[in-house]
N, C-alpha and C positions, 0 to 999 in steps of 0.2 A: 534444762531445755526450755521449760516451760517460763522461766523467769528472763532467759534469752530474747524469747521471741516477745514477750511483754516490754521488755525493754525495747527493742525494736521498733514495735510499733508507736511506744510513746515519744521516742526520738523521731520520729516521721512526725508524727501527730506536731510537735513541736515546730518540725521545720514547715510544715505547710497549714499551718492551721490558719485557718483564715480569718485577718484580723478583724472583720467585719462579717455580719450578713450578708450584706449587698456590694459583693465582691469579684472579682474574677476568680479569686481559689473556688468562691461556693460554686458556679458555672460550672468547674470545671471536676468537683467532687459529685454533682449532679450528671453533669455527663457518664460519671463513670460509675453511676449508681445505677443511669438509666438501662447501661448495657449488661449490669451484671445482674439487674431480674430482667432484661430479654434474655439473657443468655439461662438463667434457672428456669424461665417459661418454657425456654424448647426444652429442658432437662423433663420438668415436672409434669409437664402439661400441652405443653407443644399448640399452644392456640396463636397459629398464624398472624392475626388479627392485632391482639395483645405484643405480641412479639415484634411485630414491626411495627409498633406506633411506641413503644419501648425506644427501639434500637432508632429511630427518626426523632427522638425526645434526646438520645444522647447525645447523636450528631447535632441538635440543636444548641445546647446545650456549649457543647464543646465549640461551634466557631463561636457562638458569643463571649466565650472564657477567655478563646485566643486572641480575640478581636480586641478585646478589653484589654486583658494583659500585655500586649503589643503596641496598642494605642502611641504612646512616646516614645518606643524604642526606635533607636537611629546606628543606622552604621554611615563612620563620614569613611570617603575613598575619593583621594585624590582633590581635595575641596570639594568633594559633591556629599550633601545628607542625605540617604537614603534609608527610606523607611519602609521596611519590610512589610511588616505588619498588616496593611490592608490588601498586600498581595498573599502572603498566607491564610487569609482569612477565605479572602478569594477563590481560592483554590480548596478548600476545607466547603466552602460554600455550592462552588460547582461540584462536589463529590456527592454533598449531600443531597442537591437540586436534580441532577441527573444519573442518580445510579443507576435506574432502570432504565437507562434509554442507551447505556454505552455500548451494546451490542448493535443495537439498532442504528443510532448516529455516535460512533466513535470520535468526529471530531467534534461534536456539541461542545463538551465538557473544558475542550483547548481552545475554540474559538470565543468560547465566554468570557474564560477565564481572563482574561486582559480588560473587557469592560466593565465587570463587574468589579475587578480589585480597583479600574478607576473609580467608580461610581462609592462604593466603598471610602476609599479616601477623599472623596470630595463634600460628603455627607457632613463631617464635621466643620466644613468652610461652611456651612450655610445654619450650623446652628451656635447659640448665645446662648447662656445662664439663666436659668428661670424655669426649666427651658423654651427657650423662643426659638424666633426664623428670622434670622439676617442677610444682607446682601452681599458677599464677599466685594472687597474693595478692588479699584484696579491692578493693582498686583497680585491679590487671589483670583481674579478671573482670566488675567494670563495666566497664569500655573495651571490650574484647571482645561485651559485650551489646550495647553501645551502637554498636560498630563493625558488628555482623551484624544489626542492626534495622536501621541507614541502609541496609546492603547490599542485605536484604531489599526497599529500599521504592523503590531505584534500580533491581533486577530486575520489580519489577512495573510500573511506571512504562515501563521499557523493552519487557514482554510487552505492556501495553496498548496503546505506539504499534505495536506491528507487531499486533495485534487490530484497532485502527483501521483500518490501510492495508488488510487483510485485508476489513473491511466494505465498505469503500469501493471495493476492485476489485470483488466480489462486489453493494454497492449502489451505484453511482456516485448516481444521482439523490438520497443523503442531502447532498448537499454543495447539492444547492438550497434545503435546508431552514434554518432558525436555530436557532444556538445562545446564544443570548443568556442562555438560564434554563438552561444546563449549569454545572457544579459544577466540570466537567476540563476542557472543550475550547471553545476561542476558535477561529471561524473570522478570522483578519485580513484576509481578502478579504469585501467585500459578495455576499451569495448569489445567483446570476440563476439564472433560469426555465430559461437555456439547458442548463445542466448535468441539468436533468431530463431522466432518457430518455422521459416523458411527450411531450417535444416533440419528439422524432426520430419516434414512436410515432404522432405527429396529423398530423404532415409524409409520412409515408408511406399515411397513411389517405386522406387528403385526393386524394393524388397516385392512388390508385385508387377512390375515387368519383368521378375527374373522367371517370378511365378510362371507368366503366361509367356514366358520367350523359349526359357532356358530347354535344349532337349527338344525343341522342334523344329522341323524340315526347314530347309531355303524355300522353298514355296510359301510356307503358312506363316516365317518369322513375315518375309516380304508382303503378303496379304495385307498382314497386323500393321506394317510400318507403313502400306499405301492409306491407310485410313487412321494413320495416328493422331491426326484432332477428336476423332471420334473417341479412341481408344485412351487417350491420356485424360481428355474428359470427364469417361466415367471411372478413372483411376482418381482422378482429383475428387467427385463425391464421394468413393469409398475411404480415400482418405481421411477427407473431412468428416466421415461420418466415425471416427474411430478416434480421432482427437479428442480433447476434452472441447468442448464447447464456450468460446470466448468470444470477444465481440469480435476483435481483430479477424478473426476466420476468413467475414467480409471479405477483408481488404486483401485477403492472398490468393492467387490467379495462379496456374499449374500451367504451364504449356511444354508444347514438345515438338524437334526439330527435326527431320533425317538428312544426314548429307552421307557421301559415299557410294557404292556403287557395289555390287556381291561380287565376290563372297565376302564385304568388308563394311557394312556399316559403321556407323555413327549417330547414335539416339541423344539429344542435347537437351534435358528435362531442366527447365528453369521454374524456380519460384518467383515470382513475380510481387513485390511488396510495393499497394499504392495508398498506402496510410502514412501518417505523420512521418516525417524523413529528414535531415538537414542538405537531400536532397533533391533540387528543383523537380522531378519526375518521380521521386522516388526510386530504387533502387530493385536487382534481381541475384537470386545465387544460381549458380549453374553447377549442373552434374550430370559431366559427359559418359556416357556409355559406348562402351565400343563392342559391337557385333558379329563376331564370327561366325563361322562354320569344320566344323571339328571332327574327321572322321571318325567313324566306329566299326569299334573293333567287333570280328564276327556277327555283321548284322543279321539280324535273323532275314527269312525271304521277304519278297515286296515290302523292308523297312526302307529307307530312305539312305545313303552310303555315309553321310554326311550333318549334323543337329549342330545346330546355335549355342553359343556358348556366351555369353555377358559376362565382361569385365568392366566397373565402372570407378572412374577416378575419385578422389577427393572434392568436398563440395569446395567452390570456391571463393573469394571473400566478396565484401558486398563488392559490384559492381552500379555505379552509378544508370538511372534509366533516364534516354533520352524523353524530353517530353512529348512529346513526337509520336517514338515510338510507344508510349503510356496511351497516349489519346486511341491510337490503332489499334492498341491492345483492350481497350477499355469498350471497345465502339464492336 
């Protein structure tokens, strides 16, 4: 066993021994020496301090290993040379630069990435032998434009999908809407109603007009429906006070309609959305209710012969808002 494992390692030792001192192997034997005493620090000793100025010495360590040893490597595709290497390095580089800030800024790390593996590969167009500092010729100063415009257009590209994700915790309900006439963004999933918080918003409306309808007289439901802007009002702040808390909240507006005549109502609770839209007013879902009266059986004495009953339909799909009616509703 013991003459196995000795073998083993002299066959390693063989294939990566590094021909030189001042090499990419030593880099990259140093990187991995850095992290195996951080790594016996926390075992032994656990000094914070010591530990990550370790484990920051490996990461050093290793993009200069990888950067070196990548240096001339080339994949050709299609007549094009492309060389990897100072985008891996790159990337090796933003891991090391920002690890403590990915929770904080998540897209740092992705927006850098593209200038810094430019910046990276342009380094050696400006140095000479000796070593000196040279001017790259006019065909390295095209390439270099050429290489920090793509860089550019891959950091923005990358800022605006974390801008997106960013909208979309903050507006969930735009993913109900279509993108069909956007310039950037394809949704590949079909849009459903459900993703609006309009419908979490009419599901809990509902659930407390039934509260305070359901089981009582044709006098007191009619009372409640003469004063139903009042009443759907402070339904909409209990709603909103029961929701999770997002920006979007803002932009959602509760109203309510009566049409009909007793013993037969008709309560018409619309959610009203005047945030980002791909329509001109913005858009509302509606969920109609319809209001009865229902006799009861064996009423006890002076009860009422007769109590309200709420039935209410499926909410329904977005409906386009004129703008018109947005401005009236807004004002």
């Amino acid at each position: 066993m013991l003459e196995a494992i000795k073998r083993f390692f002299e066959q390693f030792w063989t294939q990566f021994k590094p021909p030189r001192s001042f090499s990419w192997q030593t880099l990259i034997f140093l990187s991995l020496f850095s992290w195996g005493m951080s790594l016996l620090n926390s075992v032994l000793t656990d000094t914070e301090f010591v530990q990550d100025f370790l484990a920051t010495m490996g990461w050093f360590f290793l993009t200069l290993g990888v950067g070196w040893a990548l240096a001339d490597f080339k994949i050709e595709f299609l007549g094009l040379k492309i060389y990897p290497g100072p985008w891996i390095t790159g990337a090796l580089t933003c891991t090391f630069l920002f690890e403590g800030l990915r929770e904080e800024f998540p897209a740092l790390p992705f927006v850098s990435w593209p200038l810094i593996s430019a910046a990276i590969a342009a380094v050696p167009r400006f140095l000479k032998r000796g070593p000196g500092f040279k001017v790259p010729d006019a065909k390295g100063r095209q390439e270099l434009v050429i290489l920090f415009l793509v860089s550019i257009i891959l950091s923005c590209w990358f800022s605006f999908h974390f801008l997106l994700q960013d909208w979309l915790g903050d507006y969930p309900s735009i993913l109900a809407d279509r993108f069909d006439r956007s310039a950037f963004v394809i949704n590949t999933a079909s849009p459903r109603v459900s993703d609006s918080r309009g419908v979490l918003i009419l599901n809990l409306a509902e659930s407390m007009v039934v509260d305070e309808l359901e089981g009582r007289s044709l006098a007191e439901t009619e009372l409640w429906l003469f004063n139903v802007q009042s009443r759907v009002a402070d339904i909409e702040s209990r709603v909103l006070d029961r929701i999770s808390s997002l920006e979007e909240n803002a932009l959602w507006n509760l109203e309510g309609s009566v049409s009909g005549n007793a013993p037969r109502y008709t309560l018409n609770l619309q959610a009203i959305w005047q945030g980002p839209s791909s329509q001109t007013g913005g858009y509302f879902l509606q969920k109609p209710c319809s209001i009865t009266q229902q006799p009861v059986r064996n009423p006890p004495a002076a009860s009422p012969p007769t109590v309200s009953q709420i039935e209410c339909n499926p909410i329904s799909d977005l409906i386009p808002l004129n703008p018109i009616t947005a401005s009236s509703q807004g004002s």
